[in-house]
Chimera marker file (.cmm) of the C-alpha trace (Angstrom):
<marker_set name="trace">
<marker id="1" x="-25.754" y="-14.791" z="2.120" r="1" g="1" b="0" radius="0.5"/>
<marker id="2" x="-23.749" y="-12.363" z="-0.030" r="1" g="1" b="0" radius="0.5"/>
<marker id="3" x="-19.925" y="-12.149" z="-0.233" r="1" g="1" b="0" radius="0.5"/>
<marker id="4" x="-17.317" y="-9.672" z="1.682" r="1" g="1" b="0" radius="0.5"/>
<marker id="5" x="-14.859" y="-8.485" z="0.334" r="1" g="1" b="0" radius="0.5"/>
<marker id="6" x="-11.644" y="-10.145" z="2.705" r="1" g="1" b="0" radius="0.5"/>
<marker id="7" x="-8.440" y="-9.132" z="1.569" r="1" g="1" b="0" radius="0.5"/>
<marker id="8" x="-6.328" y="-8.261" z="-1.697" r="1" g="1" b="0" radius="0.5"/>
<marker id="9" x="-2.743" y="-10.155" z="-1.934" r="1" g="1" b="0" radius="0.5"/>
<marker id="10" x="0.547" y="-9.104" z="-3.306" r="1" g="1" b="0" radius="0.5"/>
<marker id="11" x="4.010" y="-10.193" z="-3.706" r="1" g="1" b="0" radius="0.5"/>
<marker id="12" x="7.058" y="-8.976" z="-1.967" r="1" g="1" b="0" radius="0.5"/>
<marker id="13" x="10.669" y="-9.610" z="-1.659" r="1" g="1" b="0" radius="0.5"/>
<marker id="14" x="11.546" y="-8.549" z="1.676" r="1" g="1" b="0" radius="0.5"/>
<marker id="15" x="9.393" y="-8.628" z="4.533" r="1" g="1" b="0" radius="0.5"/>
<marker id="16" x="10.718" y="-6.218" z="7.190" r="1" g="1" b="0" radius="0.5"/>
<marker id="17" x="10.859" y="-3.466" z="4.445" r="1" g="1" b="0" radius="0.5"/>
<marker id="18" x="7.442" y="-4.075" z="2.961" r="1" g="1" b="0" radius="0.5"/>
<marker id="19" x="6.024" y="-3.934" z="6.502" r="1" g="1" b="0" radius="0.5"/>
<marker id="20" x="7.836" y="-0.503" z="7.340" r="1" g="1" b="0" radius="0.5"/>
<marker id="21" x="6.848" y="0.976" z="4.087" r="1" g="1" b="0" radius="0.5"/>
<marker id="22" x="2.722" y="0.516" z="5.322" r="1" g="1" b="0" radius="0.5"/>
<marker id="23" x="3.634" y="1.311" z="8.527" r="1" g="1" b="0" radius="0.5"/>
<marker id="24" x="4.488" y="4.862" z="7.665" r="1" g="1" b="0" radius="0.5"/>
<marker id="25" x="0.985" y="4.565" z="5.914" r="1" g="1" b="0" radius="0.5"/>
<marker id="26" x="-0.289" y="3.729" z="8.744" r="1" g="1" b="0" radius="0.5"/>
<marker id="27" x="-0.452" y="0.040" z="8.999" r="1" g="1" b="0" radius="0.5"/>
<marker id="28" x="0.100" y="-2.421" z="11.821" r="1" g="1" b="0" radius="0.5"/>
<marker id="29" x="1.422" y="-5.844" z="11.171" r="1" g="1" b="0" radius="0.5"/>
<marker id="30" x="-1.855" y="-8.601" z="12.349" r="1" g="1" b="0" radius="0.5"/>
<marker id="31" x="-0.285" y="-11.220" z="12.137" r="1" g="1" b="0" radius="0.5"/>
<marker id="32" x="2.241" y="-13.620" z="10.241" r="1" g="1" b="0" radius="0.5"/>
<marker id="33" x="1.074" y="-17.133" z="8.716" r="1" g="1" b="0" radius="0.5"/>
<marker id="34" x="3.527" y="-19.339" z="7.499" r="1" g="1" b="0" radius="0.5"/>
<marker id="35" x="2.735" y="-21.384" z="4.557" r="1" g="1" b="0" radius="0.5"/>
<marker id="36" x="4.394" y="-24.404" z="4.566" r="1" g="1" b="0" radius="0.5"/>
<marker id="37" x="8.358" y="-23.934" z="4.172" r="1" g="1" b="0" radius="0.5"/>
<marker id="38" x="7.795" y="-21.642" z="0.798" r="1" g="1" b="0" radius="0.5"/>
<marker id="39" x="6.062" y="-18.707" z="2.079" r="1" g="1" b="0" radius="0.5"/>
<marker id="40" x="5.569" y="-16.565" z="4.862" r="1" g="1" b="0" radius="0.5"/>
<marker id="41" x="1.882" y="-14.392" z="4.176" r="1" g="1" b="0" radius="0.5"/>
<marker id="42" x="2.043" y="-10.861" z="6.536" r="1" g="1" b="0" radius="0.5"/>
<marker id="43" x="-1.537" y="-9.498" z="6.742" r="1" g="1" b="0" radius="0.5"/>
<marker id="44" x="-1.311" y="-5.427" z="7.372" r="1" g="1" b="0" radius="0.5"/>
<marker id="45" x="-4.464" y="-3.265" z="8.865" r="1" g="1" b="0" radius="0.5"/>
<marker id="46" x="-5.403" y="-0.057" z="9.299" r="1" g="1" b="0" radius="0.5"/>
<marker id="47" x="-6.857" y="1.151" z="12.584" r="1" g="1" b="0" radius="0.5"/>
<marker id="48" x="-10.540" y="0.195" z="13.034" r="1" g="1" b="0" radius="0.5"/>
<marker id="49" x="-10.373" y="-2.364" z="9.940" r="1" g="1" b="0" radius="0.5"/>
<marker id="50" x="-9.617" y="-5.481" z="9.046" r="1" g="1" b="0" radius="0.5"/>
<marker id="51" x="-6.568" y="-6.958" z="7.999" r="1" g="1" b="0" radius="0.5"/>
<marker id="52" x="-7.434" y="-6.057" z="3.939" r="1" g="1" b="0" radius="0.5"/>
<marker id="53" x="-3.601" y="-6.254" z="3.050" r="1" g="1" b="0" radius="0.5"/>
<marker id="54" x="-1.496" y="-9.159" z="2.583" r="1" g="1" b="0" radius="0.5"/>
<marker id="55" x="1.875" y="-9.194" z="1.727" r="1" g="1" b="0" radius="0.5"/>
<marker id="56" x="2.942" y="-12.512" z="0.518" r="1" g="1" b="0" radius="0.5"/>
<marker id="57" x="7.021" y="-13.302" z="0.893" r="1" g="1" b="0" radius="0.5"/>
<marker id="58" x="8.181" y="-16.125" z="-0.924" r="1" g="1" b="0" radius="0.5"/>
<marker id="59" x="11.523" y="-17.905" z="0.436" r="1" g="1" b="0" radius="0.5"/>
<marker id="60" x="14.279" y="-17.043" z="-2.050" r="1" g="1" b="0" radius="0.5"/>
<marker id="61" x="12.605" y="-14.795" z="-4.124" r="1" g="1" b="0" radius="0.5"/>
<marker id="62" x="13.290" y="-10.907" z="-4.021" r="1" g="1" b="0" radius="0.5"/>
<marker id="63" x="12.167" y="-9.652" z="-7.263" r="1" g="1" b="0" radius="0.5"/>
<marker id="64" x="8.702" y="-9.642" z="-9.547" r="1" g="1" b="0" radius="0.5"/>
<marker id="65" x="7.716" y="-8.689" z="-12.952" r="1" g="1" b="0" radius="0.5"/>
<marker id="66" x="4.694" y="-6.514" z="-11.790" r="1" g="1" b="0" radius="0.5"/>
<marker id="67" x="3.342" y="-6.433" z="-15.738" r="1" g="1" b="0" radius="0.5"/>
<marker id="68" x="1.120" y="-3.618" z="-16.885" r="1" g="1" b="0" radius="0.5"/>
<marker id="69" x="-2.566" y="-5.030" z="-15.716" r="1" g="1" b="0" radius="0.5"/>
<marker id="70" x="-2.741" y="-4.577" z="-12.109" r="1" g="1" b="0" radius="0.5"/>
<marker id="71" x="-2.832" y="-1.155" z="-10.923" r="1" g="1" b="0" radius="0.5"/>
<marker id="72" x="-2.675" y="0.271" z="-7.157" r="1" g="1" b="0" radius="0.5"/>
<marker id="73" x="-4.583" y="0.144" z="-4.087" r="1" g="1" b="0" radius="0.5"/>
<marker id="74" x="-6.293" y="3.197" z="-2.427" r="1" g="1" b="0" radius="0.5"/>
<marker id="75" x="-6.238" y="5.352" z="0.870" r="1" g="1" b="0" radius="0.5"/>
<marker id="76" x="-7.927" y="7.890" z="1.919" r="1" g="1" b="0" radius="0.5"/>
<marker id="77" x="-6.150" y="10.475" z="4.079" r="1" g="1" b="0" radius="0.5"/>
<marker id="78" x="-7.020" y="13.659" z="5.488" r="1" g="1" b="0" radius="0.5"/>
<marker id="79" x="-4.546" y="15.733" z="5.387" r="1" g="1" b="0" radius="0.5"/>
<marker id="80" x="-2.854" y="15.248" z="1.692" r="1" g="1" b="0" radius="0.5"/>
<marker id="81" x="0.266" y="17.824" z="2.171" r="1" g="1" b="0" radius="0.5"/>
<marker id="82" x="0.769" y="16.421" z="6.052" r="1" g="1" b="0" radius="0.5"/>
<marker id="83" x="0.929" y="12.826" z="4.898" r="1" g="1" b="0" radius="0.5"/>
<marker id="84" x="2.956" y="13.589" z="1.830" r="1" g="1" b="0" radius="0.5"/>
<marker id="85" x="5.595" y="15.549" z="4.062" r="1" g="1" b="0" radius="0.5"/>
<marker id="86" x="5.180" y="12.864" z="6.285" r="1" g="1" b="0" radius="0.5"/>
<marker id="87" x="6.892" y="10.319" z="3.934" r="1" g="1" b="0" radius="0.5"/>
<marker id="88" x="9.290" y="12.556" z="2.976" r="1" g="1" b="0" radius="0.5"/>
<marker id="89" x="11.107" y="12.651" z="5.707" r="1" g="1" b="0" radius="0.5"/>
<marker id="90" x="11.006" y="9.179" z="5.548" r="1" g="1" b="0" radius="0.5"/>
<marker id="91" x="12.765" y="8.791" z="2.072" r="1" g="1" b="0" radius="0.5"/>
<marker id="92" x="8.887" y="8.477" z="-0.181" r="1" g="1" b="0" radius="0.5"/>
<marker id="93" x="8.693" y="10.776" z="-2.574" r="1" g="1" b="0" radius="0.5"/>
<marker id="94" x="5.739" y="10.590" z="-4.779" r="1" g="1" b="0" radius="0.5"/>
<marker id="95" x="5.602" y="10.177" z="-8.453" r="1" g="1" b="0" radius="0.5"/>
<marker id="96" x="4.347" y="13.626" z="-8.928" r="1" g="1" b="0" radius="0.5"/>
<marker id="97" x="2.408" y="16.380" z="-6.932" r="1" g="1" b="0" radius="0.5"/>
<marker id="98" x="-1.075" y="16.224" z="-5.830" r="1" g="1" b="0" radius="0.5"/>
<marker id="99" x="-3.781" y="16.927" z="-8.941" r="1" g="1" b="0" radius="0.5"/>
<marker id="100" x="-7.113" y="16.427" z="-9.411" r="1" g="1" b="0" radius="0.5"/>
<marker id="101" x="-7.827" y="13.594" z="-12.198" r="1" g="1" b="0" radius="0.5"/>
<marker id="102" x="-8.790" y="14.621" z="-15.692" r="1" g="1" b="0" radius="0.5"/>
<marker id="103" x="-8.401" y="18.168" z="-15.355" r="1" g="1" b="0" radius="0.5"/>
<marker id="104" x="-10.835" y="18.801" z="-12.986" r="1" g="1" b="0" radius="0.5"/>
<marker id="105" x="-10.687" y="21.864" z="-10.897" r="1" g="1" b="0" radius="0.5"/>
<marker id="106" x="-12.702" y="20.822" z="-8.134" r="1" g="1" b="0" radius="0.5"/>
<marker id="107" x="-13.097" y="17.854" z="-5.912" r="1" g="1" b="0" radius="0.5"/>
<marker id="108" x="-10.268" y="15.587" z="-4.027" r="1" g="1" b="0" radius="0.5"/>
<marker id="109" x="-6.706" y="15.688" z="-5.067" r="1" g="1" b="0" radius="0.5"/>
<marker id="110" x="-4.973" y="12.595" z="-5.376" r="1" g="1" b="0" radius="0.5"/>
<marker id="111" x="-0.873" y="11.843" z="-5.430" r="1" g="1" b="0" radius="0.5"/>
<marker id="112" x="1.028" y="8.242" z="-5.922" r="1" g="1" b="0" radius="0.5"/>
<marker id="113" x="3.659" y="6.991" z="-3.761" r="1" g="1" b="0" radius="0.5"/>
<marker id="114" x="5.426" y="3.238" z="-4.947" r="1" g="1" b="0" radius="0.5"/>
<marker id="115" x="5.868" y="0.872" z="-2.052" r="1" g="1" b="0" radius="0.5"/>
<marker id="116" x="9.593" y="-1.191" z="-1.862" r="1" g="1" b="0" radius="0.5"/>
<marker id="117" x="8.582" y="-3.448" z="-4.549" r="1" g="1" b="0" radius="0.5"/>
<marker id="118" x="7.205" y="-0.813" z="-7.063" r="1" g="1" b="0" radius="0.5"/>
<marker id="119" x="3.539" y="-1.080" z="-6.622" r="1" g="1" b="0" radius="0.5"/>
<marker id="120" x="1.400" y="1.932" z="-6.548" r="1" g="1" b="0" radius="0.5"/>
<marker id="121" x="-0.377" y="3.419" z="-3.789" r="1" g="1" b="0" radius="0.5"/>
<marker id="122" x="-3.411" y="5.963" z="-4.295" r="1" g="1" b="0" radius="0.5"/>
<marker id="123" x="-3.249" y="8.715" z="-2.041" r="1" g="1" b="0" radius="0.5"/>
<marker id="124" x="-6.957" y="10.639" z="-2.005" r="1" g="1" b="0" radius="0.5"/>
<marker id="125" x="-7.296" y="13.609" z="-0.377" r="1" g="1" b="0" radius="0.5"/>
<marker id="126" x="-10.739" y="13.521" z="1.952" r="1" g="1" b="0" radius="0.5"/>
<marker id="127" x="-11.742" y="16.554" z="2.237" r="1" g="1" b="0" radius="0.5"/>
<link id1="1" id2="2" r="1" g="1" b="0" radius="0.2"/>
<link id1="2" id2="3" r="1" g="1" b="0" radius="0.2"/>
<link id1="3" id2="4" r="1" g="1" b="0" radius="0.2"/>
<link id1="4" id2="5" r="1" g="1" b="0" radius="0.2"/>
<link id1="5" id2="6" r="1" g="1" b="0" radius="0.2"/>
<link id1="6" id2="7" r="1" g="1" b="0" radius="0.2"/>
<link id1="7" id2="8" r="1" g="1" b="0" radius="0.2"/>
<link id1="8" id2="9" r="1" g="1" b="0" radius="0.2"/>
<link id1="9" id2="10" r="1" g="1" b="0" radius="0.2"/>
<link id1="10" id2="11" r="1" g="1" b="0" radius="0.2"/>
<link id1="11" id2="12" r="1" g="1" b="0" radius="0.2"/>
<link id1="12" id2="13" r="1" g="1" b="0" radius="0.2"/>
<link id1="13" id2="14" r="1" g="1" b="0" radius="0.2"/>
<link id1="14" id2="15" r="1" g="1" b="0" radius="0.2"/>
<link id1="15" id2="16" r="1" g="1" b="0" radius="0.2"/>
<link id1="16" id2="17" r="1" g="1" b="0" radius="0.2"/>
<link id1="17" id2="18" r="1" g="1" b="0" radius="0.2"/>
<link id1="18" id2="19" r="1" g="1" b="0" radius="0.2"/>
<link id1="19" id2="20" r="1" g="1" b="0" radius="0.2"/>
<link id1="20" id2="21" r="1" g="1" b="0" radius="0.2"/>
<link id1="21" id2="22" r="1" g="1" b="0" radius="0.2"/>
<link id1="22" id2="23" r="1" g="1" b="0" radius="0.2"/>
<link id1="23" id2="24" r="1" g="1" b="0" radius="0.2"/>
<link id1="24" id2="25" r="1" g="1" b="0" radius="0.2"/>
<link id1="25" id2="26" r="1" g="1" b="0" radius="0.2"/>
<link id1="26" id2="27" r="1" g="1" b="0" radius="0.2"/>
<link id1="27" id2="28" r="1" g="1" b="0" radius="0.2"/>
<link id1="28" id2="29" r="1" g="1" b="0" radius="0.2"/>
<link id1="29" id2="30" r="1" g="1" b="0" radius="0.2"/>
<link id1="30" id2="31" r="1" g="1" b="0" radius="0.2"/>
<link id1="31" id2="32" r="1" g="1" b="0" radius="0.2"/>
<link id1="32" id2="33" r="1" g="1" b="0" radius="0.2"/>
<link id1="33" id2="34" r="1" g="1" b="0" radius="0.2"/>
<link id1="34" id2="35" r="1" g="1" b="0" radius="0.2"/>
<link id1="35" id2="36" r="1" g="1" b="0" radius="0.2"/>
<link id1="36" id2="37" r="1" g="1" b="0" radius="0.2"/>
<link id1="37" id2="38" r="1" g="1" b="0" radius="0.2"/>
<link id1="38" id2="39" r="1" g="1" b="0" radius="0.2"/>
<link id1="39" id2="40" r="1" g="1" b="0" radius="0.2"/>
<link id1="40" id2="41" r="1" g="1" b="0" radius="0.2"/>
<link id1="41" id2="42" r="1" g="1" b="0" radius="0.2"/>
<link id1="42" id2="43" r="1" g="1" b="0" radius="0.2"/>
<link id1="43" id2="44" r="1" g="1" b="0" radius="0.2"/>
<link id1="44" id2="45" r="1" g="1" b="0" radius="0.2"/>
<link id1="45" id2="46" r="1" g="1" b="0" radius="0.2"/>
<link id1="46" id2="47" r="1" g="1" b="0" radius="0.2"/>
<link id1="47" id2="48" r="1" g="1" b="0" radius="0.2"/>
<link id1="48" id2="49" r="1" g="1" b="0" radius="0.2"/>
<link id1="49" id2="50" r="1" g="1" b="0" radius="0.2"/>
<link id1="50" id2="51" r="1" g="1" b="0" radius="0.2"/>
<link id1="51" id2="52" r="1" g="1" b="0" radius="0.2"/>
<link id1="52" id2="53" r="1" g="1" b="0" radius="0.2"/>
<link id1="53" id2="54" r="1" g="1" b="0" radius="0.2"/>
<link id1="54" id2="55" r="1" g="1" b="0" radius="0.2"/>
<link id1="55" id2="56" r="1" g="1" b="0" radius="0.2"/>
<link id1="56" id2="57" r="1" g="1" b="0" radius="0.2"/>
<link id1="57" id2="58" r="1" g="1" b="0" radius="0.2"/>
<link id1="58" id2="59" r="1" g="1" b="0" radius="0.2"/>
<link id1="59" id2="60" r="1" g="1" b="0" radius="0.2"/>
<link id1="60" id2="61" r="1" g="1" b="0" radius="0.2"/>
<link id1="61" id2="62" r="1" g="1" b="0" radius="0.2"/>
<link id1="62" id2="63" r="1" g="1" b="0" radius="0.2"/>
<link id1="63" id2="64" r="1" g="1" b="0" radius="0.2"/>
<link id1="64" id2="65" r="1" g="1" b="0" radius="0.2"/>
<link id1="65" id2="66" r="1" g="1" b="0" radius="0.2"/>
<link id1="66" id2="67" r="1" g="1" b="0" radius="0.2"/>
<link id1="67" id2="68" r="1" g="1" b="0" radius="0.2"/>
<link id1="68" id2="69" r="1" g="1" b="0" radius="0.2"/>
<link id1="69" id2="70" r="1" g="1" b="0" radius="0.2"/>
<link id1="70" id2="71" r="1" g="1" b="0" radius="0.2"/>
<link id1="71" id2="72" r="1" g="1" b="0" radius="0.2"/>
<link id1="72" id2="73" r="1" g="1" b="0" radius="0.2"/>
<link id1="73" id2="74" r="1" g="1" b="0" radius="0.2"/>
<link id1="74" id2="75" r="1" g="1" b="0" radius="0.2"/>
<link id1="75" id2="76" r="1" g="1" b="0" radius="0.2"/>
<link id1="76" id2="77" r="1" g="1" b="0" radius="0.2"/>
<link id1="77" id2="78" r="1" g="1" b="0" radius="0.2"/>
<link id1="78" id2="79" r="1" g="1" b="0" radius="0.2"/>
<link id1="79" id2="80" r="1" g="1" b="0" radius="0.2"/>
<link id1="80" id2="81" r="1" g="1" b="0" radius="0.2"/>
<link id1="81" id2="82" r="1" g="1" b="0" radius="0.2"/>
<link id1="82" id2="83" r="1" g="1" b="0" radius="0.2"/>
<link id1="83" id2="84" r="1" g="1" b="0" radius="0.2"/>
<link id1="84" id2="85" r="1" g="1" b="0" radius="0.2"/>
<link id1="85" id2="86" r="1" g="1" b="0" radius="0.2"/>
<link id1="86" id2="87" r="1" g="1" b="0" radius="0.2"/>
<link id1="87" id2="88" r="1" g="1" b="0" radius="0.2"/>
<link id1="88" id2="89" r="1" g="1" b="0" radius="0.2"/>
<link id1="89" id2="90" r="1" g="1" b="0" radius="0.2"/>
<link id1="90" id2="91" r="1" g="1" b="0" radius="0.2"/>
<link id1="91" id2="92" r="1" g="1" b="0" radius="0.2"/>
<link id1="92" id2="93" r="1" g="1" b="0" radius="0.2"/>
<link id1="93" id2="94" r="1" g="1" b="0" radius="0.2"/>
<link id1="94" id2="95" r="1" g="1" b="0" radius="0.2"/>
<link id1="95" id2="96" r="1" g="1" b="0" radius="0.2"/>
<link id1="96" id2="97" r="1" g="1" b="0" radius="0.2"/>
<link id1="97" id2="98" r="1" g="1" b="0" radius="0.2"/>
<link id1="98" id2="99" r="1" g="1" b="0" radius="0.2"/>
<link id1="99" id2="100" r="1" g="1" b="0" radius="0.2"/>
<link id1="100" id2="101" r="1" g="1" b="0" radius="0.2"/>
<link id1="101" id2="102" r="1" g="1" b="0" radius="0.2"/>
<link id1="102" id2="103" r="1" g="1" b="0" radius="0.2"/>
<link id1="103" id2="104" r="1" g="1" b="0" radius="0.2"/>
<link id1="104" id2="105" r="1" g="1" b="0" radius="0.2"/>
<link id1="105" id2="106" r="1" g="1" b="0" radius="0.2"/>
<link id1="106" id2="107" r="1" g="1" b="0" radius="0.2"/>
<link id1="107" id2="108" r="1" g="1" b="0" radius="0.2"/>
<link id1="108" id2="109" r="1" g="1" b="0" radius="0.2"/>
<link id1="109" id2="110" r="1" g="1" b="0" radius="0.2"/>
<link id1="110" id2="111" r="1" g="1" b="0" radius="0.2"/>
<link id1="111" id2="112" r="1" g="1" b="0" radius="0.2"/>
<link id1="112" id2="113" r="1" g="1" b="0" radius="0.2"/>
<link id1="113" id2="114" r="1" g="1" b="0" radius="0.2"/>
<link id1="114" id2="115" r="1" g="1" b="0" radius="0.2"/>
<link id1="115" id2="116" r="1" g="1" b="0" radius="0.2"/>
<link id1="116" id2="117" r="1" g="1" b="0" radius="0.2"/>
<link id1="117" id2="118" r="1" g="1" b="0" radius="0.2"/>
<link id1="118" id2="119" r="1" g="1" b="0" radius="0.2"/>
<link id1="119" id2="120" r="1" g="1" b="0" radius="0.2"/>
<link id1="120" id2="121" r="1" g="1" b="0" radius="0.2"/>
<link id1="121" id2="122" r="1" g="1" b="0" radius="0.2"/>
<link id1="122" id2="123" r="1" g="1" b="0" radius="0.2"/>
<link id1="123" id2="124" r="1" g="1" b="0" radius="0.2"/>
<link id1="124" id2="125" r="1" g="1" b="0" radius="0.2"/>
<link id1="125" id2="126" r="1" g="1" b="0" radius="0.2"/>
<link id1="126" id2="127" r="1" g="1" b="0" radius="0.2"/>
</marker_set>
C-alpha cells in the first residue's frame, strides 16, 4: 500500500490568532488535541479536504526562530485581486503585488501573504 500525504506541522505562539489568520484564508478549525500538559496541536481544513494544517502551540512559548530552510505552503485561489482585497481589509498586506515567477509573461500569478508568526503563504492565481 503506498503512503498519503496527512498533514504538514508548524509552530505557533498564539492560538486564537493563528486560527483567525487561516480563517480569513479560508480555514475551519477540526479539531483541538491536547498533548499532554506541553502542547495543544489545532488541525485547520479547507472545505472539501482534510485537515492538512496543523498548528502546534506550545505552553509558554510565543516566539520561533523560523531559520532560512523551510519555505511556505500553497493555495490556490480563484480570484487573486478578490482574495488579496479580501485580507486587506482585514489588516494582510502582502509582501509585494501579484507577478508571474521568473519573468514570465504568461501563466498564473502568484503573491505572498505572512501568517502571525511570519511564515509564508503562496497565493496562486487559478485561472
Amino acid at each position: 500500500a503506498m503512503p498519503s500525504y496527512l498533514h504538514t506541522c508548524y509552530r505557533i505562539g498564539d492560538i486564537d490568532r493563528s486560527v483567525s489568520f487561516y480563517e480569513k484564508l479560508g480555514f475551519t478549525e477540526a479539531r483541538r488535541m491536547p498533548i499532554g500538559d506541553e502542547a495543544v496541536n489545532v488541525f485547520m481544513q479547507l472545505p472539501g479536504e482534510d485537515p492538512v494544517l496543523e498548528l502546534t502551540y506550545n505552553h509558554g512559548v510565543d516566539t520561533y526562530d523560523l531559520g532560512t530552510g523551510y519555505n511556505h505552503i500553497a493555495l490556490g485561489v480563484e480570484d487573486l485581486e478578490g482574495t488579496l482585497e479580501g485580507l486587506a481589509s482585514e489588516g494582510i498586506e502582502p509582501e509585494k503585488p501579484p507577478y508571474r515567477p521568473g519573468g514570465r509573461t504568461e501563466g498564473p500569478r502568484i503573491c505572498f501573504v505572512r501568517d502571525p508568526d511570519g511564515y509564508r503563504v503562496e497565493l496562486i492565481e487559478r485561472a
